[in-house]
C-alpha positions as CSV (number, residue, x, y, z in Angstrom):
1,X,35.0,138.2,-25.2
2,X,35.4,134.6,-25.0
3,X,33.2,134.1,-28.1
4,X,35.0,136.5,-30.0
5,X,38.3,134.6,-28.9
6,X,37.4,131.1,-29.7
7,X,36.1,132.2,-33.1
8,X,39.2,133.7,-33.8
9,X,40.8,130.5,-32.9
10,X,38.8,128.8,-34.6
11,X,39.6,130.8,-38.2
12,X,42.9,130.6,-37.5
13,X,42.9,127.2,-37.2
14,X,40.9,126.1,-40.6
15,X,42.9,128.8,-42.4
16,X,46.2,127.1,-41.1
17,X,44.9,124.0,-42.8
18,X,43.5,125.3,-46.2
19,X,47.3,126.9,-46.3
20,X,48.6,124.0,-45.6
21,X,46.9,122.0,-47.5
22,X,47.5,124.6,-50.5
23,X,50.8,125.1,-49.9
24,X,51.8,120.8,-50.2
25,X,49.6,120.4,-53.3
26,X,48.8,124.0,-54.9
27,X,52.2,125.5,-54.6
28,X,54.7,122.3,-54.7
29,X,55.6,123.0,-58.4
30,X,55.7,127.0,-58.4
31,X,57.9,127.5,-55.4
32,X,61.3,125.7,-54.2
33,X,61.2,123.2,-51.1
34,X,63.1,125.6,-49.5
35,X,60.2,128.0,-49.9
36,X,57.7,125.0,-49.0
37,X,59.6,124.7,-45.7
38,X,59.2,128.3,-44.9
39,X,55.7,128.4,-46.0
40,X,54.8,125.6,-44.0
41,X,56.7,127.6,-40.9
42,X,54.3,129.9,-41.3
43,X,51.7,127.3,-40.9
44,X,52.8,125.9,-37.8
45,X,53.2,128.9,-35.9
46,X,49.3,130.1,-37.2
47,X,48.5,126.2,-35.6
48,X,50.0,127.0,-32.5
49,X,48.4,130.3,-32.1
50,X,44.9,129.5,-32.7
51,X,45.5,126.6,-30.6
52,X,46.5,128.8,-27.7
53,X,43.6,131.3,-28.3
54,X,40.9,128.2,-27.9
55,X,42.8,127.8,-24.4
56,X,42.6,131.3,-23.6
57,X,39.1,131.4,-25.0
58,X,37.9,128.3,-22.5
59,X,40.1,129.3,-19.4
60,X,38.3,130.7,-16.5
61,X,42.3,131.1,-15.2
62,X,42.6,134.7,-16.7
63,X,41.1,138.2,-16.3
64,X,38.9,139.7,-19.5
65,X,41.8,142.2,-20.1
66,X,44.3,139.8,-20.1
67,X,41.9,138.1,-22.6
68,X,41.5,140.8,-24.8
69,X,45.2,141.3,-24.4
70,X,46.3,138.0,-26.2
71,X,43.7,137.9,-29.0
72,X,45.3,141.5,-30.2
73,X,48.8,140.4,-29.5
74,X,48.0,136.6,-31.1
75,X,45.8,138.4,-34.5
76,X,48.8,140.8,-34.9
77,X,51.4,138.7,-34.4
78,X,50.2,135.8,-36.5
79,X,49.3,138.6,-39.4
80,X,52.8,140.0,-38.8
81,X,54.6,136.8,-38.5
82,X,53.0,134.2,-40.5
83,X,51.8,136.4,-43.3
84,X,55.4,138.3,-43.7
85,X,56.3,134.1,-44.2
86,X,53.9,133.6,-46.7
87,X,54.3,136.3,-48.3
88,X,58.3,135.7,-48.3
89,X,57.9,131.9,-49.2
90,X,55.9,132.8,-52.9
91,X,57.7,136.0,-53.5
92,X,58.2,135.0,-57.3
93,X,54.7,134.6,-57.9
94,X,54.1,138.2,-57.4
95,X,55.2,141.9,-58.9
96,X,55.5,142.7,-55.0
97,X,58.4,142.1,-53.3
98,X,57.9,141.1,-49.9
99,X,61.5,141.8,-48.9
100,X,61.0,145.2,-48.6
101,X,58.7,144.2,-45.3
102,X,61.0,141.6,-44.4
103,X,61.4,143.4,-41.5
104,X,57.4,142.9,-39.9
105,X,58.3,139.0,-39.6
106,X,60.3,139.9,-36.7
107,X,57.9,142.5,-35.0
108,X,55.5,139.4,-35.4
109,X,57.5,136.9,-33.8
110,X,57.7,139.9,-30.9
111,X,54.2,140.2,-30.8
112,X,53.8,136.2,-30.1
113,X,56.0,136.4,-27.6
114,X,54.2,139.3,-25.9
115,X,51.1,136.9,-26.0
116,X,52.7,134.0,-24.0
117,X,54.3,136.7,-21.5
118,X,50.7,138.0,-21.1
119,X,49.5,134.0,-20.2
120,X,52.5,133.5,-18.5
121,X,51.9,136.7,-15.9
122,X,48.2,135.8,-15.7
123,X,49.5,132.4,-14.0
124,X,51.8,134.0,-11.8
125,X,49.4,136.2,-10.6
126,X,47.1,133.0,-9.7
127,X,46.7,132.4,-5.8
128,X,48.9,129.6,-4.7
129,X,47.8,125.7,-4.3
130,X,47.1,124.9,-1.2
């Protein structure tokens, strides 16, 4: 499992930076700053995700489930989140309109949360210093 995790990180975190990297010099003259700003929101919270599964991935501090737990929650939640943002940020560009699923970035965001509760109990649950 923690193979599978720190790949995952791993993905995450090159695709955060080909997007990014797209989205400051491939998409700067198709879409509006504004959208550029949201885009790159997108970005960031991708970053911060695969940054957290390469924790989760190298912890010895958390049980397997709890594991498996976060990398479902974190791949949802970034596919939810930051792809609802992407898709959002460059809806002129396509016949689709993403408004009309507007209403995933949300359950994303929810998801990501879920993920750092699921972290956050697995250190409660630790035995105290001593």
């Amino acid at each position: 499992m923690n193979k599978k995790i720190l790949i995952t990180g791993a993905v995450l975190g090159i695709l955060s930076i080909i997007l990014g990297a797209f989205a400051a010099h491939g998409l700067e003259k198709l879409i509006s700053v504004d959208a550029q700003k949201t885009f790159e929101t997108g970005v960031k919270y991708q970053m911060y995700h695969a940054l957290l599964l390469l924790f989760v991935g190298g912890t010895t501090l958390m049980t397997p489930k709890a594991k498996k737990s976060m990398l479902y929650l974190v791949i949802l939640g970034v596919a939810f989140f930051s792809g609802s943002i992407y898709g959002l940020a460059t809806n002129n560009l396509f016949s689709f309109d993403f408004k009309t699923i507007a209403f995933i970035t949300p359950v994303g965001g929810s998801l990501l949360i879920a993920s750092w509760c699921v972290l956050l109990i697995s250190f409660l649950k630790l035995p105290a210093d001593k």
